[in-house]
C-alpha positions as CSV (number, residue, x, y, z in Angstrom):
1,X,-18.8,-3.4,7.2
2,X,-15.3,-4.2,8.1
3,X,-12.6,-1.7,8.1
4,X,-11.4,-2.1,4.9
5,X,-14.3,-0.9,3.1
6,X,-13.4,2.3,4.3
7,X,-10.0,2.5,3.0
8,X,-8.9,5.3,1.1
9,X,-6.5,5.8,-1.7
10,X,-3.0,7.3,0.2
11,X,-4.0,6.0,3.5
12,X,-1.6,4.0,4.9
13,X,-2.9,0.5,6.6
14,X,-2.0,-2.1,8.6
15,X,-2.8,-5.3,6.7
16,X,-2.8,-8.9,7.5
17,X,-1.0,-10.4,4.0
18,X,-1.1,-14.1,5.5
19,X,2.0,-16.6,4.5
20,X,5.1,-15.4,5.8
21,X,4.3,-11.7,5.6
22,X,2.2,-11.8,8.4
23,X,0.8,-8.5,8.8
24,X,2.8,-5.2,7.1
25,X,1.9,-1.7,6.4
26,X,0.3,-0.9,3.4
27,X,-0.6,2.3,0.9
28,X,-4.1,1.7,-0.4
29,X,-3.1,2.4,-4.5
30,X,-6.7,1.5,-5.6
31,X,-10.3,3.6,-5.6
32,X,-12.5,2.9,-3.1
33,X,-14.9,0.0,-4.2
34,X,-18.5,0.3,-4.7
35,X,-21.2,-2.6,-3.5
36,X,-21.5,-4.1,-6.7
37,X,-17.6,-4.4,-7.0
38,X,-15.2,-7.1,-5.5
39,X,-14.4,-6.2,-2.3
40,X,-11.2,-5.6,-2.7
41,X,-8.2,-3.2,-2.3
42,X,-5.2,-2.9,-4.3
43,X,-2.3,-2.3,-1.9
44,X,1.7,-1.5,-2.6
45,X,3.3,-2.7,0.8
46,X,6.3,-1.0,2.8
47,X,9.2,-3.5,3.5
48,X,11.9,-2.7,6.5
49,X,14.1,-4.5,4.4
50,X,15.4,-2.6,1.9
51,X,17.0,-4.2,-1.0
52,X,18.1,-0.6,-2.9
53,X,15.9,-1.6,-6.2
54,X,15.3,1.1,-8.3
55,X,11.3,-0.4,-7.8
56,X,11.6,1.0,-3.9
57,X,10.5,4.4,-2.9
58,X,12.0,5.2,0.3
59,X,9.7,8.4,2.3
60,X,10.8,9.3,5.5
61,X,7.3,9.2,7.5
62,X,6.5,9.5,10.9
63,X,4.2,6.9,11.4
64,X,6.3,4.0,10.0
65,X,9.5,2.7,10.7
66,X,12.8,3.0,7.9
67,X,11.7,1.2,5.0
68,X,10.2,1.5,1.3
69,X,7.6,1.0,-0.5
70,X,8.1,-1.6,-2.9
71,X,6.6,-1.0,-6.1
72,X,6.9,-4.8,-7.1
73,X,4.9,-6.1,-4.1
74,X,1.4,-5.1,-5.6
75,X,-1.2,-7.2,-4.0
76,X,-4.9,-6.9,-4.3
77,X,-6.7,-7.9,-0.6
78,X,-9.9,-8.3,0.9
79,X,-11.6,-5.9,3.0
80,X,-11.5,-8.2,5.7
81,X,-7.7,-8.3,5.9
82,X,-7.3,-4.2,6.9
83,X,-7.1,-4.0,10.9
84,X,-6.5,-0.4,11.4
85,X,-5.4,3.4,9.6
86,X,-1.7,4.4,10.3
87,X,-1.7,7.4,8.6
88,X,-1.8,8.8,5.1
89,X,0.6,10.1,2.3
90,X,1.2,13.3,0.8
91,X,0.3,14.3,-2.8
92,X,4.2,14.3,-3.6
93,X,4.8,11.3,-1.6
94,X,1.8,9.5,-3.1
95,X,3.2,10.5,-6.5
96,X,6.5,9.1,-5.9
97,X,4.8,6.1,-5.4
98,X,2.7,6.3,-8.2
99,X,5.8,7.3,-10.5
100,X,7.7,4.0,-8.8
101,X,4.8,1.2,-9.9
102,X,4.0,2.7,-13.2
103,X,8.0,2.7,-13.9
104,X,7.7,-1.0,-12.6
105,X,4.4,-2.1,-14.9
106,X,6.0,-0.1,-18.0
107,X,3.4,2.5,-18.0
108,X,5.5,5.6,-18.4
């Protein structure tokens, strides 16, 4: 079972993305997938470069360097692509986040 599978919601990942993204830190935003789902892992991916957007949600976090989490880069990944746990989220961080995509998809 790779490491993926073992991803949990507010952790915060390391994840290869591929293309020109190469590999970024991610928030695992999805529930933990069982056998007879896809293996995959909905992530919202922290950027250095910060734009200012009213989408990014900028946490000061010990693990990671300056940066946001930017509630437009949603990307759903395999298991496969996870390499290693960086740290997790609070619950009030995590809801910032949370607040920050819903805002983004119109879910408010």
């Amino acid at each position: 079972m790779s490491a993926g599978a073992y991803a949990k919601r507010g952790e915060v990942w390391l994840v290869d993305l591929g293309y020109a993204a190469k590999t970024r830190p991610c928030l695992v935003f999805s529930i933990e997938a069982e056998d007879t789902d896809r293996a995959l892992t909905t992530v919202v991916s922290h950027t250095t470069s910060v734009r200012g957007t009213r989408f990014e949600v900028n946490l000061n976090i010990r693990f990671l360097q300056k940066g946001a989490f930017d509630a437009q880069n949603i990307i759903s990944v395999s298991h496969a692509k996870f390499i290693r746990k960086l740290g997790s989220l609070t619950d009030e961080q995590m809801q910032q986040v949370e607040d920050a995509v819903r805002f983004w998809l119109d879910l408010l």
